[in-house]
PLY file of the C-alpha trace (Angstrom):
ply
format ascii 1.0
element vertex 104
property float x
property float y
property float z
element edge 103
property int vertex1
property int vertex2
end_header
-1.67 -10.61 36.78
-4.42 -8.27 35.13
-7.25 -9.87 33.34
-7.25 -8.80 29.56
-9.79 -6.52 27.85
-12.77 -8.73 26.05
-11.54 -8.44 22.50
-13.77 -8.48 19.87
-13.32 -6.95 16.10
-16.85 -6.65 13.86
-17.74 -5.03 10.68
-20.66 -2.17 11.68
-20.84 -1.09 8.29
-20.18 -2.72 4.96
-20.98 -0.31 2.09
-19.78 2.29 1.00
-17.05 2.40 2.84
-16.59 -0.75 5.65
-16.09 0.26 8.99
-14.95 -2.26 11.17
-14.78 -2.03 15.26
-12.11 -3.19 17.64
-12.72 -3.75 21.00
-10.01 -4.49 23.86
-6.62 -5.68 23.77
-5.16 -5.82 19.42
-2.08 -8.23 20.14
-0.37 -11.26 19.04
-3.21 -13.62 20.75
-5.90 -12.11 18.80
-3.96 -10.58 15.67
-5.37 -13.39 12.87
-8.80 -12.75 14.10
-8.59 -9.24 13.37
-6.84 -9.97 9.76
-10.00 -12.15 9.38
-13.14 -9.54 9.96
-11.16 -6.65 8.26
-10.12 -8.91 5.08
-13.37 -9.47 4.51
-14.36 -6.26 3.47
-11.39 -5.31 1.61
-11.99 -6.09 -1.99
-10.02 -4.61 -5.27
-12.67 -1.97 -6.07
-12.80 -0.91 -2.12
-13.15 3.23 -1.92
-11.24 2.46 1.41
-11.54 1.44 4.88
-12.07 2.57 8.68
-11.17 0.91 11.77
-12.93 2.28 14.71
-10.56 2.18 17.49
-12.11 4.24 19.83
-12.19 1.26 22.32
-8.90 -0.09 22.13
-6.92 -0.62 25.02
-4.00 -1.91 23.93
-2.07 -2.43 20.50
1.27 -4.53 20.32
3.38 -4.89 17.10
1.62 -7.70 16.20
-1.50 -5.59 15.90
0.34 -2.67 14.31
1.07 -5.51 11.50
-2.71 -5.86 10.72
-3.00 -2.62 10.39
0.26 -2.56 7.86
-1.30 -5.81 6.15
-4.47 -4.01 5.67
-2.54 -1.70 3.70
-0.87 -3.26 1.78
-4.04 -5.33 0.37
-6.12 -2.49 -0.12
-4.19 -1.00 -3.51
-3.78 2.60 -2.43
-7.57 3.07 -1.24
-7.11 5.00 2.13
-7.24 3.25 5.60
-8.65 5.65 8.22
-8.10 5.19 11.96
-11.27 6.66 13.89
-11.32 7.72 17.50
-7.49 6.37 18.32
-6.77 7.13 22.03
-3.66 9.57 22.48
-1.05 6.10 23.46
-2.29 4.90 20.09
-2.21 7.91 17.95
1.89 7.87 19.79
2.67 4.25 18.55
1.55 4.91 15.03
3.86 8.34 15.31
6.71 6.10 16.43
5.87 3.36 13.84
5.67 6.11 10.89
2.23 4.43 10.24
0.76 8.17 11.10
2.27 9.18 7.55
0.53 6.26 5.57
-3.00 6.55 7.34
-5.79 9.19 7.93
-6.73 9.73 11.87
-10.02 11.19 12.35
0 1
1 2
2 3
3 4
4 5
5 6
6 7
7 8
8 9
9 10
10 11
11 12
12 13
13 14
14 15
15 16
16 17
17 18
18 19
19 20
20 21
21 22
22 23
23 24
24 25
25 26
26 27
27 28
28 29
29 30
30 31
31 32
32 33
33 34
34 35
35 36
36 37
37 38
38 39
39 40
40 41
41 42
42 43
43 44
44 45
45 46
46 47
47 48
48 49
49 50
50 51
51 52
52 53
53 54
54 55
55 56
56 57
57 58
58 59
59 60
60 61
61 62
62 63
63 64
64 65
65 66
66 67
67 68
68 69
69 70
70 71
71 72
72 73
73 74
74 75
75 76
76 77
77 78
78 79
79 80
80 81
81 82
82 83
83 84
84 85
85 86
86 87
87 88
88 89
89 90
90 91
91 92
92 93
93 94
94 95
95 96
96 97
97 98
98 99
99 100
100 101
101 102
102 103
C-alpha cells in the first residue's frame, strides 16, 4: 500500500486577493482542513480567491466539494485555480467545475 503525499493547505497571501496553497493528497481524510484555511480568507467584500494547486497530487470528490463550497460562500467573487496539473484540470472538465472557475 503506497504511503500518501504530506498534505498541507496554507494561506501565502492574504490581501488583496488570498492565495492559499495545497500540498499532497485533497481527499475525504483531509477535506475539513482544507474548508478551514480557505474559509478563513473568504469574507463578503472578498475581490476573490486563488488556490495554488500546483502541488497537488491527488483530488477525490470530497476535495472537488471544497472547491464547490468555496464557491458558493464567496458571492460571485471569482475562484481561480493556479498551476492545476493536466489529471486535475480533466476532473474539473468532467465535474463542469472548469465552467464556474478561472485556471491560470
Amino acid at each position: 500500500m503506497a504511503i500518501p503525499e504530506p498534505f498541507d493547505a496554507r494561506v501565502v497571501q492574504a490581501t488583496p486577493v488570498p492565495v492559499v496553497e495545497i500540498v499532497g493528497e485533497l481527499d475525504l481524510s483531509v477535506s475539513d482542513q482544507a474548508w478551514d484555511v480557505i474559509k478563513s480568507v473568504i469574507s463578503s467584500d472578498s475581490a476573490g480567491l486563488v488556490l495554488d494547486m500546483s502541488a497537488v497530487t491527488f483530488v477525490d470528490s470530497r476535495g472537488l466539494s471544497v472547491l464547490a463550497r468555496a464557491l458558493h460562500s464567496m458571492n460571485g467573487a471569482s475562484l481561480t485555480v493556479r498551476g492545476a496539473p493536466e489529471r486535475l484540470r480533466h476532473l474539473f472538465e468532467v465535474s463542469g467545475l472548469i465552467n464556474l472557475i478561472t485556471l491560470e
